[in-house]
C-alpha positions in Angstrom: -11.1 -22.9 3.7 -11.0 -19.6 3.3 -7.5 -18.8 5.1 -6.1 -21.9 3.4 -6.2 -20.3 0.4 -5.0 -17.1 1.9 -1.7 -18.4 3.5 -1.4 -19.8 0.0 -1.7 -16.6 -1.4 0.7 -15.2 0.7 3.1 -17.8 0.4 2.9 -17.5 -3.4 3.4 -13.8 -2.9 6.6 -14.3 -0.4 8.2 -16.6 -3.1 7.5 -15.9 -6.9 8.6 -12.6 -8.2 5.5 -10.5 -9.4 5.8 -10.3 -13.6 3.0 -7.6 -13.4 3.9 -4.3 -14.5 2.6 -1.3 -12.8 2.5 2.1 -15.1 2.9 4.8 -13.0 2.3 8.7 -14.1 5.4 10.6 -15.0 7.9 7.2 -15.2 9.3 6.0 -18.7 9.0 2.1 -19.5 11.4 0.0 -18.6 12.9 -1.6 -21.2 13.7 -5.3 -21.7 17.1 -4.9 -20.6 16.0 -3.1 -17.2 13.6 -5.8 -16.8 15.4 -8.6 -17.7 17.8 -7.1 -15.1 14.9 -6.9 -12.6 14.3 -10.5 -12.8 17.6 -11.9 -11.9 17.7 -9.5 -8.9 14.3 -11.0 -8.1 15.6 -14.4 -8.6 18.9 -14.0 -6.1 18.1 -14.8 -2.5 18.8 -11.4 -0.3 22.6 -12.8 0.5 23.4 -12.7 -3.0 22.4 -8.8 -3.8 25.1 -6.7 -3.2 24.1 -3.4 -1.0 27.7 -2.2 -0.4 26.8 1.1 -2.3 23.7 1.7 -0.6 24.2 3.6 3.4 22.8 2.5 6.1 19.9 4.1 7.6 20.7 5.1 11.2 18.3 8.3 11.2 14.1 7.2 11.7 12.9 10.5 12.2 10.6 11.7 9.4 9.5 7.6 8.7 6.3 7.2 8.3 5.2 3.9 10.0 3.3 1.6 7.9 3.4 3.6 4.6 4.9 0.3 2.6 3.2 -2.0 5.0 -0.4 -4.0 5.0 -3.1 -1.0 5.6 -4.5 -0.7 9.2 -7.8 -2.2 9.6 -10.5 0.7 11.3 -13.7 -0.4 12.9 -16.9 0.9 11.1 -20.3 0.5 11.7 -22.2 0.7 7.6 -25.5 0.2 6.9 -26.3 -2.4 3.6 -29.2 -3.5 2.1 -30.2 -6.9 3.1 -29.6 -8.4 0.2 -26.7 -7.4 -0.7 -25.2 -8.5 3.4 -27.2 -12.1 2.9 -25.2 -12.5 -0.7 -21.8 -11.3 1.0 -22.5 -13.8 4.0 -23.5 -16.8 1.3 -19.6 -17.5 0.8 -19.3 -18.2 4.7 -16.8 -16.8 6.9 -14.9 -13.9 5.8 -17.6 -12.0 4.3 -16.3 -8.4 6.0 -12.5 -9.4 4.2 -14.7 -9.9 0.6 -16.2 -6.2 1.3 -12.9 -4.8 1.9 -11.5 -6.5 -1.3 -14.5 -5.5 -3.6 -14.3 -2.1 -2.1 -10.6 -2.3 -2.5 -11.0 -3.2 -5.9 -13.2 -0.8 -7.1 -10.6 1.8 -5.4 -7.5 0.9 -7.6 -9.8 0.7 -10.4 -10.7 4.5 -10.5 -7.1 5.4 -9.1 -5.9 3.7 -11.9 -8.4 5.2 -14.6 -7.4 8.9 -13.1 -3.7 8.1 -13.7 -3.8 6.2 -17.3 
């Protein structure tokens, strides 16, 4: 049940253009013109977008693999109180993926109170 709703998620993600907006430190707002314009590229499939201005990367060196990409997942061995591990494992399978995301969570939530 609990991958169903994750390949859902994930196909949602792959198809709908995001309407959140991100505020990041240091960059002005965008304004309705840049994000009306930001929806219509969002809209075009990637045929349609012209990259003729835009080189082509030949040169890797310097990448840094996985930067943009889906974090790497470390083994860890934590110890938790008992009842917090019985009301993680209540929902089923998947309980380690629900730590990750409430500990993920609670990450972007003080990143983002540092940067607002």
């Amino acid at each position: 049940m609990m991958l169903q709703a994750r390949k859902q998620e994930r196909e949602q993600y792959e198809t709908e253009p995001s309407e959140k907006i991100i505020r990041v430190k240091g960059i002005p707002k965008l304004t309705e013109e840049q994000r009306e314009d930001l929806r219509k590229l969002a809209a075009m499939s990637d045929r349609e977008i012209d990259t003729s201005d835009i080189p082509e990367i030949t040169n890797f060196t310097g990448f840094e693999v996985g930067k943009f990409c889906r974090p790497v997942k470390q083994t860890v061995t934590v110890r938790l109180d008992a009842d917090l591990l019985n009301w993680l494992k209540q929902g089923g399978k998947g309980y380690q993926s629900r730590m990750n995301a409430i500990l993920r969570k609670e990450m972007q939530q003080q990143i983002y109170r540092k940067v607002a």
